[in-house]
N, C-alpha and C positions, 0 to 999 in steps of 0.2 A: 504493500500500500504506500500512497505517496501522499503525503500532505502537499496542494497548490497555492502557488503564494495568492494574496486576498486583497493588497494594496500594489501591487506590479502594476504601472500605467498612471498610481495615482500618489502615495508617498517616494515613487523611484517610480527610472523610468522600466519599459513593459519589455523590453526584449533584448537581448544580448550585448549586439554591437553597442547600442546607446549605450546601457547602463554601466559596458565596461568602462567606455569614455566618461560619462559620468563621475563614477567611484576614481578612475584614475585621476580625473579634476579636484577630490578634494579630500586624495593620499598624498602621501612623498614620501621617498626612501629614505630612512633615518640611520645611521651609522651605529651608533650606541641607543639601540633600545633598552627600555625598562625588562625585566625578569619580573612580568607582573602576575604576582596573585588573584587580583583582584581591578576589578575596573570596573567605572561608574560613565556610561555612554547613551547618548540622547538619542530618541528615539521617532522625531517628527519627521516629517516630510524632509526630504534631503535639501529642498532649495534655503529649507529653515535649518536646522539640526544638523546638516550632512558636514559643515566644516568642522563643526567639534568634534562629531563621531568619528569623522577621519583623520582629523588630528590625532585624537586620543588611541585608537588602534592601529595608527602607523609608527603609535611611539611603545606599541611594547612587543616583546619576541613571541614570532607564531610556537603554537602547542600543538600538540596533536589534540587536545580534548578540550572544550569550553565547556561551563555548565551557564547555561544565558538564561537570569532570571527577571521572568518580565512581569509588571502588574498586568492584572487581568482587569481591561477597562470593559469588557461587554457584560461581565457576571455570568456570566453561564458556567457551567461545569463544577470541580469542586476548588477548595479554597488551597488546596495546593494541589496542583494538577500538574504530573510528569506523563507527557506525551513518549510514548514508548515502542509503538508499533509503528510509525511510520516514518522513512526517508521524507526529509523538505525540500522542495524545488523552488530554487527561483529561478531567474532568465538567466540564470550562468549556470546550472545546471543544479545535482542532486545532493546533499547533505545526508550523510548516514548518522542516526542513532548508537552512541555508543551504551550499547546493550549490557552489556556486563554490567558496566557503573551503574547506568539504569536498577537493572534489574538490585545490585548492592542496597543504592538507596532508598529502593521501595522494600526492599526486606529487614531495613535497620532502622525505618522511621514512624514516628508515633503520627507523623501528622499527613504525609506525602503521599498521594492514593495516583494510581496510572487511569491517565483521566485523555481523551482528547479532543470533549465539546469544550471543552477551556480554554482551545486554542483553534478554533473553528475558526473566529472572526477576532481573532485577537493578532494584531500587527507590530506589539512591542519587541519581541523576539526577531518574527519574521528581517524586521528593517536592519537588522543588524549583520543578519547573514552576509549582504553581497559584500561585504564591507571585505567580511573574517574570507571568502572565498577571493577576494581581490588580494588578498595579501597573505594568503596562505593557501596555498592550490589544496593542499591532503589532511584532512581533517574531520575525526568526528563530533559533535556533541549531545548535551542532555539541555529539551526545554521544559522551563518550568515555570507555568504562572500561575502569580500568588494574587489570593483576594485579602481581606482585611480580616485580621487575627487582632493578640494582643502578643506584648514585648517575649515574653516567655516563648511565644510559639514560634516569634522571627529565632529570638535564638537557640530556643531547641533542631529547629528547622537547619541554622548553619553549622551547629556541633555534628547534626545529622550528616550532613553534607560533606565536613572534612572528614569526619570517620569513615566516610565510604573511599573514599579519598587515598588518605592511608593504607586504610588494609589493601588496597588492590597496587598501592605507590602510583599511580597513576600523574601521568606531569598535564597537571589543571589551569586554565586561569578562567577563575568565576567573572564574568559579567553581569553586572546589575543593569539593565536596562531603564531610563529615568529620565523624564524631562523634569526641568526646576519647577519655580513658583509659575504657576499659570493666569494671565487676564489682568494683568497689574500695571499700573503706569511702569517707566523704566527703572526709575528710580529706587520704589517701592520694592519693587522683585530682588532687584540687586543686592537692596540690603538686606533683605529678607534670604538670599541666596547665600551670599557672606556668610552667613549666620550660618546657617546649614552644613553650606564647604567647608566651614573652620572647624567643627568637631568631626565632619568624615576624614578632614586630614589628621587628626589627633588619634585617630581610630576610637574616639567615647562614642560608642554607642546606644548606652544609658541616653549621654548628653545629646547626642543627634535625635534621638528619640523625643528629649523632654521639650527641645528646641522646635522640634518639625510643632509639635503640639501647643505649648505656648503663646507663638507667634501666628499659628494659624496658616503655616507653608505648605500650598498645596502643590507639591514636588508627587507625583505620581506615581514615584516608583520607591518612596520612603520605604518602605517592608523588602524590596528586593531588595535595595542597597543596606539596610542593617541586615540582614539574613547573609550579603555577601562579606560584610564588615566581619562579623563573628567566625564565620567558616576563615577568612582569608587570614585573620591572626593565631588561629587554631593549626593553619598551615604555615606557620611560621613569619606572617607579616610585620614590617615595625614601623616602616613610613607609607607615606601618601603625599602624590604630589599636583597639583592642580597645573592639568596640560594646556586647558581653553575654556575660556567662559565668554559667551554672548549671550543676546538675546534675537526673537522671531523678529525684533527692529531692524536688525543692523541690513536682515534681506528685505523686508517690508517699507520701510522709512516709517513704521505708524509707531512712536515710541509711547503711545497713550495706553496701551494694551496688549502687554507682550507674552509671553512666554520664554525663560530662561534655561537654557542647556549650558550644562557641565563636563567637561570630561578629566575625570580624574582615574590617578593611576595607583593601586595599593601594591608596596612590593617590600 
């Protein structure tokens, strides 16, 4: 079975040729990549999002295995749902399931169920792909989208995650799939983004936690990036380093109402 991409023609472009040229517009070959653990990468429409995410995954070294976890903005399926049985295709071709891991993490985890109406119409993940097949020709991974839990279950969920990790020694780098503050004049978001960036670079994820809620940061993919935060220092992480930050203005000129993307690096 094959998962078909669901935003091809409309967040990226629809077919091959383009979207190599595409993705090669807004990669570069970077000499000393990061050995990342861990990454925190945006997930909009590429005309908006795409120079961060490419920034941010042309700055760290290809794996053989990603775990890409995305919020699940449609609510369907369940609240942690690892798609398991099926190859993903975009317009650059087919992404295999690394099945083993898979199958590890759904048998060591209290919360993780093999689910894949959760990723039916769900494009947080998908957008990331051509990026990882742009800059990394041979590669499996595991997708995983999350709904809304509470702190215990993100970080039981990433204890889960590096333990599976481990026992197989598997060479990982978890991506959190994540747009910032959304709908915000520029300013607002920024600081409200700051806020946010500064404790995923510290790796407090208590504090990222207390912060997203607080101030009321509607970053979308909060619960993936603390799920990735816990598993990526469980796997040995100790810094973070903030690769690019804009906002949906800098391609729109509308700075009244933006959306903010982040790409940051945990290693």
């Amino acid at each position: 079975m094959v998962r078909k991409p669901v935003v091809a023609g409309q967040f990226y472009t629809g077919n091959e040729a383009s979207l190599t040229k595409e993705v090669a517009g807004l990669t570069s070959e970077k000499k000393d990549r990061l050995d990342a653990v861990g990454v925190v990468s945006p997930h909009a429409g590429y005309i908006y999002s795409g120079p961060v995410a490419g920034e941010v995954l042309s700055s760290i070294k290809p794996r053989p295995t990603y775990i890409i976890l995305g919020p699940n903005h449609t609510g369907y399926g369940k609240t942690f749902g690892l798609d398991l049985e099926r190859a993903w295709k975009t317009p650059l071709g087919e992404v295999e399931i690394d099945r083993e891991l898979g199958e590890a993490i759904l048998k060591g985890s209290k919360y993780i169920e093999k689910d894949s109406l959760s990723h039916k119409y769900e494009h947080s993940i998908e957008v990331q792909l051509p990026f990882l097949q742009y800059l990394n020709k041979d590669f499996n991974f595991i997708p995983l989208a999350i709904s809304y839990a509470d702190r215990e279950a993100y970080k039981t969920v990433g204890k889960e995650l590096a333990r599976a990790v481990k026992d197989l020694k598997k060479d990982v780098t978890i991506i959190a799939s994540s747009d910032m503050t959304h709908y915000e004049p520029q300013e607002s978001a920024k600081k409200k983004d700051m806020m946010a960036i500064e404790k995923i670079l510290a790796l407090d994820i208590n504090g990222f936690l207390d912060t997203i809620e607080k101030y009321d940061i509607s970053m979308c993919g909060f619960a993936p990036t603390a799920i990735m935060m816990q598993a990526a220092t469980l796997l040995g992480a100790r810094k973070a380093r903030l690769i690019k930050y804009n906002t949906s203005g800098n391609a729109s000129g509308d700075y009244s109402q933006v959306v903010g993307y982040a790409g940051i690096v945990v290693y």
